[in-house]
MIDOSE-1310 file (N, C-alpha, C; in nm, 2 decimals, decimal comma, always signed):
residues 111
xxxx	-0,02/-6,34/-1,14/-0,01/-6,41/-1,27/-0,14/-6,50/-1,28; -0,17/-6,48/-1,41/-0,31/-6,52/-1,42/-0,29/-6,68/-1,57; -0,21/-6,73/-1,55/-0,16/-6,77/-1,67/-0,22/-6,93/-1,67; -0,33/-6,95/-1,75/-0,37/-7,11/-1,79/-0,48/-7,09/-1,61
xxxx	-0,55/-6,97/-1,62/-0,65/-6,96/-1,51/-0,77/-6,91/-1,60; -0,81/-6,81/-1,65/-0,90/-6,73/-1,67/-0,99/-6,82/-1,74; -0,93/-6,93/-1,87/-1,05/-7,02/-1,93/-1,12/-7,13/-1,88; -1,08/-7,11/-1,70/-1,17/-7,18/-1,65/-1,25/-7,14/-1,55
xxxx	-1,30/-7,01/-1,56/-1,37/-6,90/-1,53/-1,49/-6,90/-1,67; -1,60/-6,90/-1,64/-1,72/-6,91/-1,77/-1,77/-6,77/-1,73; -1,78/-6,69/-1,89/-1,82/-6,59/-1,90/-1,95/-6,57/-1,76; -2,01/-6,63/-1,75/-2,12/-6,61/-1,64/-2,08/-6,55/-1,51
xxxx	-1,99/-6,60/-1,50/-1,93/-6,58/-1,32/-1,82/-6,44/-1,36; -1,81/-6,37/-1,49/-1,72/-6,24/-1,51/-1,65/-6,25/-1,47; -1,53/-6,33/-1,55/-1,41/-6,33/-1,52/-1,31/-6,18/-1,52; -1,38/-6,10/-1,62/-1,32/-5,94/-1,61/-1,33/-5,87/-1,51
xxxx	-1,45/-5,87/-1,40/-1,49/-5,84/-1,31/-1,42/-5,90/-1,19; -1,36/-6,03/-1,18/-1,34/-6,10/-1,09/-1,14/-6,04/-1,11; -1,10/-6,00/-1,23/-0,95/-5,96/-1,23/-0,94/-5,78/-1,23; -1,05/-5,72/-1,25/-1,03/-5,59/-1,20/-1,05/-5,62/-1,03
xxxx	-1,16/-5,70/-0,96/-1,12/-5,67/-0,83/-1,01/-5,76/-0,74; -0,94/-5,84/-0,84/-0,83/-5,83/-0,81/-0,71/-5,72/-0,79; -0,70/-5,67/-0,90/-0,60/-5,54/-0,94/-0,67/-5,43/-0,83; -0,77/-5,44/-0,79/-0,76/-5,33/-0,72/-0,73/-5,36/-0,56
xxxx	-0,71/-5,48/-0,56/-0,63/-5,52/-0,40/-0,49/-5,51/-0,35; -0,39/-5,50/-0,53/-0,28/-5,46/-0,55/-0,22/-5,33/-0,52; -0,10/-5,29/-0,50/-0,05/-5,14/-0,50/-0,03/-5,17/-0,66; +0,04/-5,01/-0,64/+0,02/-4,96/-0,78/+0,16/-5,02/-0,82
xxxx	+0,19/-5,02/-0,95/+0,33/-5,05/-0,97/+0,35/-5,21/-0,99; +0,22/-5,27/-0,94/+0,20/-5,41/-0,95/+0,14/-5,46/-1,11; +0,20/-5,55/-1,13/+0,21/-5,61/-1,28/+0,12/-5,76/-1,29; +0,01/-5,76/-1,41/-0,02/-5,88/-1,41/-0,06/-5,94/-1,55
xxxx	+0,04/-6,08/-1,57/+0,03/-6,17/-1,69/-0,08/-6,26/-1,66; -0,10/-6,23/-1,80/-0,25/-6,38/-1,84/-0,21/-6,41/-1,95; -0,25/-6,53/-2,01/-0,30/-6,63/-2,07/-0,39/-6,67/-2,09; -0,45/-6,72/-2,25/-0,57/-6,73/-2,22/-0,58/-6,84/-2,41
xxxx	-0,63/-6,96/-2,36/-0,63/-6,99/-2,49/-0,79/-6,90/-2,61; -0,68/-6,91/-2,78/-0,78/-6,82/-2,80/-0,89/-6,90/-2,91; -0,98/-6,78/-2,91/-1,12/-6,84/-3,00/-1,10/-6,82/-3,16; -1,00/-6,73/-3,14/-1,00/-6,63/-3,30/-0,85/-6,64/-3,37
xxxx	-0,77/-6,73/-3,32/-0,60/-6,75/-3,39/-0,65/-6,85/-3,49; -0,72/-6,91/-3,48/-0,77/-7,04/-3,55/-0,88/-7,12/-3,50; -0,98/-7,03/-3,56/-1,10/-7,07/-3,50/-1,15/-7,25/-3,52; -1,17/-7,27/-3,63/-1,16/-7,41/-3,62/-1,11/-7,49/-3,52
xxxx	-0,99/-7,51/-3,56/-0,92/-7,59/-3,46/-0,91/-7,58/-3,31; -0,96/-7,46/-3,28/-1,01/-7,35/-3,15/-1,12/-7,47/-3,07; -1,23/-7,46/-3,19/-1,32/-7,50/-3,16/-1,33/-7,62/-3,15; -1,24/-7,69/-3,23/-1,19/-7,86/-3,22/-1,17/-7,89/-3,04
xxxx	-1,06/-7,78/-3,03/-1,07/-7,81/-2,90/-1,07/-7,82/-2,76; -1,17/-7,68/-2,79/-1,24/-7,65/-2,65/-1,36/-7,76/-2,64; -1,42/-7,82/-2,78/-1,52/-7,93/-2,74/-1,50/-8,04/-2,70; -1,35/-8,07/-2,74/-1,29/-8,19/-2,68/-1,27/-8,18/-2,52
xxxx	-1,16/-8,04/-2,47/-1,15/-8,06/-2,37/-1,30/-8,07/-2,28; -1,40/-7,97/-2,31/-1,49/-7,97/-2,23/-1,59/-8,10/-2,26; -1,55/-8,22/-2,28/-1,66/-8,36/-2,32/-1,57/-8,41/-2,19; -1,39/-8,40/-2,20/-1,30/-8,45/-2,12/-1,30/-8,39/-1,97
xxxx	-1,31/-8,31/-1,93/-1,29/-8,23/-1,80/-1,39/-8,17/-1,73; -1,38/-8,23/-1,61/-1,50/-8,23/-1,50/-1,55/-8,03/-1,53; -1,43/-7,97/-1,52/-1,44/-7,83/-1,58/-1,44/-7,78/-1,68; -1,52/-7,71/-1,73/-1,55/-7,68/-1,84/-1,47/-7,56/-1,86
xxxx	-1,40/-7,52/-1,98/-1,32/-7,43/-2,04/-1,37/-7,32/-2,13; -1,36/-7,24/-2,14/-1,39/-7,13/-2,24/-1,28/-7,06/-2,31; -1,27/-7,04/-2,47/-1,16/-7,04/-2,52/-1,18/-6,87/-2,57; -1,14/-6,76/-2,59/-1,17/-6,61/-2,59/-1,12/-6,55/-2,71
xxxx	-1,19/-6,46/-2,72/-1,13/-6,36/-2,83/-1,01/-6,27/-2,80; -0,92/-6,21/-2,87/-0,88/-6,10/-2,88/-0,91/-5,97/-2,76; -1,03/-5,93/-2,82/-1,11/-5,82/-2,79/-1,14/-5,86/-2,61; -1,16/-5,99/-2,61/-1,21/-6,08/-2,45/-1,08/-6,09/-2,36
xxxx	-0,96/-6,11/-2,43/-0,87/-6,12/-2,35/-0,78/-5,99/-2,30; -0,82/-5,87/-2,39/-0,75/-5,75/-2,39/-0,84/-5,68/-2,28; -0,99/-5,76/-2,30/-1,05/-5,65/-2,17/-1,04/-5,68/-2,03; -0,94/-5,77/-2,01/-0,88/-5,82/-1,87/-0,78/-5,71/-1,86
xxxx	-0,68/-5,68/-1,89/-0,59/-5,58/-1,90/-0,64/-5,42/-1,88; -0,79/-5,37/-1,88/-0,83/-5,24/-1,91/-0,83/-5,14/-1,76; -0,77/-5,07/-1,84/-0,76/-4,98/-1,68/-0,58/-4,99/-1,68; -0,53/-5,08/-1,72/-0,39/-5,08/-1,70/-0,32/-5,05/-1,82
xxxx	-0,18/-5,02/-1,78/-0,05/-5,04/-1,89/-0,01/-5,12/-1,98; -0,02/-5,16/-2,05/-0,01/-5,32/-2,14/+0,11/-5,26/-2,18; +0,20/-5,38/-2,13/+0,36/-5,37/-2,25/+0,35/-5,39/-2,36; +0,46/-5,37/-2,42/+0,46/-5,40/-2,55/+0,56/-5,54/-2,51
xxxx	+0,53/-5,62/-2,67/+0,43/-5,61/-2,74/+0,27/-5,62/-2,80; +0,20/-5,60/-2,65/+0,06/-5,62/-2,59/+0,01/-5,73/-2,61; -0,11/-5,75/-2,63/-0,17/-5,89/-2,63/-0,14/-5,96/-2,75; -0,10/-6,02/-2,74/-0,04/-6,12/-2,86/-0,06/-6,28/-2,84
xxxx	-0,01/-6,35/-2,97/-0,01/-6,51/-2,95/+0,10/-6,51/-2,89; +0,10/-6,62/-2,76/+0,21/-6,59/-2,69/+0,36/-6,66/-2,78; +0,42/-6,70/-2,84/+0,52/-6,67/-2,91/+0,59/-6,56/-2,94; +0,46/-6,49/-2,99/+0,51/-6,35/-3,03/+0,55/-6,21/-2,91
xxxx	+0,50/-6,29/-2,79/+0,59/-6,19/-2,70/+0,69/-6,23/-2,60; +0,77/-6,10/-2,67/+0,92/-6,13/-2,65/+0,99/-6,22/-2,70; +1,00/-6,26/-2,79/+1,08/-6,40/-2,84/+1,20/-6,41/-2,81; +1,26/-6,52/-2,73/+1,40/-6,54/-2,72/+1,51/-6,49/-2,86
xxxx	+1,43/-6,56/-2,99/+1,50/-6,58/-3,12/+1,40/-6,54/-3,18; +1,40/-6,43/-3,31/+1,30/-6,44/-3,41/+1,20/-6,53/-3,44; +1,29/-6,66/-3,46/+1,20/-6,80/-3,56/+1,11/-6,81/-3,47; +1,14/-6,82/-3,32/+1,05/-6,85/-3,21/+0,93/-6,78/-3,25
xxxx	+0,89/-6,63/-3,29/+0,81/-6,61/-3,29/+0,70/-6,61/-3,37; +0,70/-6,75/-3,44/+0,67/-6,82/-3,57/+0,60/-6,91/-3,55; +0,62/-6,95/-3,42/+0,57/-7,10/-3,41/+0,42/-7,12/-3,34; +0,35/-7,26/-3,40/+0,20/-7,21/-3,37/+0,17/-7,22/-3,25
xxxx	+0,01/-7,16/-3,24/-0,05/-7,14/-3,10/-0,17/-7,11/-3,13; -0,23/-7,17/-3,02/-0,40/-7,07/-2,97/-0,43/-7,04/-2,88; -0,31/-6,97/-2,86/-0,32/-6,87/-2,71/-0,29/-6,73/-2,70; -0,34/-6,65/-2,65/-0,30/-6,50/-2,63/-0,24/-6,49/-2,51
xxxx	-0,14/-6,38/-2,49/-0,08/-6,34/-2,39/-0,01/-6,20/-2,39; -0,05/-6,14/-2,25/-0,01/-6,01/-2,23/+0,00/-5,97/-2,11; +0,11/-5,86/-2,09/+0,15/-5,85/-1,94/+0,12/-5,68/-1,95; +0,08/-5,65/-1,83/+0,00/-5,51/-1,81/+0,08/-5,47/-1,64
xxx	+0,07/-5,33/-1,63/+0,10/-5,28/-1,51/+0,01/-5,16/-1,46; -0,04/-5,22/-1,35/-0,13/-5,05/-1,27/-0,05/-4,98/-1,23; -0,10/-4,82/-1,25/-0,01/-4,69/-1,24/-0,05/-4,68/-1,14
């Protein structure tokens, strides 16, 4: 489980790189959830506050796209209902899946 880890990984150090050679230390059949706050649910406000956090925290943060958070997943199975705002997957209750966010999340499995 990769959840509230990856955005503090900076593009530089390849965070895609650093979770495929994860997954390949796994047997097969092994399942892995991330999180990832996003750049593109609301970009503004995105950007409100990844600059905040990053003025606040000795660590700096990186907030992702869509397209950035799906390429952590590649090579694997992505459940449905694949990368999504995490609300929207699996909702306990409909309304649930309504409610805001700027975060993506998706759970994948190696064959």
């Amino acid at each position: 489980m990769l959840i509230a880890v990856l955005h503090c990984i900076p593009d530089a150090d390849e965070p895609a790189r650093i979770v495929a050679r994860l997954m390949e230390a796994v047997p097969a059949g092994s399942f892995l959830a991330v999180s990832q706050p996003a750049s593109d649910l609301d970009p503004e406000r995105a950007a409100e506050v990844e600059a905040s956090l990053n003025q606040m925290m000795p660590v700096k943060v990186t907030f992702r796209s869509h397209q950035g958070v799906s390429g952590f997943l590649d090579g694997l199975d992505i459940l449905e209902p694949g990368v999504v705002p995490i609300p929207r997957w699996r909702p306990a209750a409909p309304a649930d899946a309504d409610l805001p966010t700027i975060m993506w999340g998706g759970v994948a499995r190696k064959s």
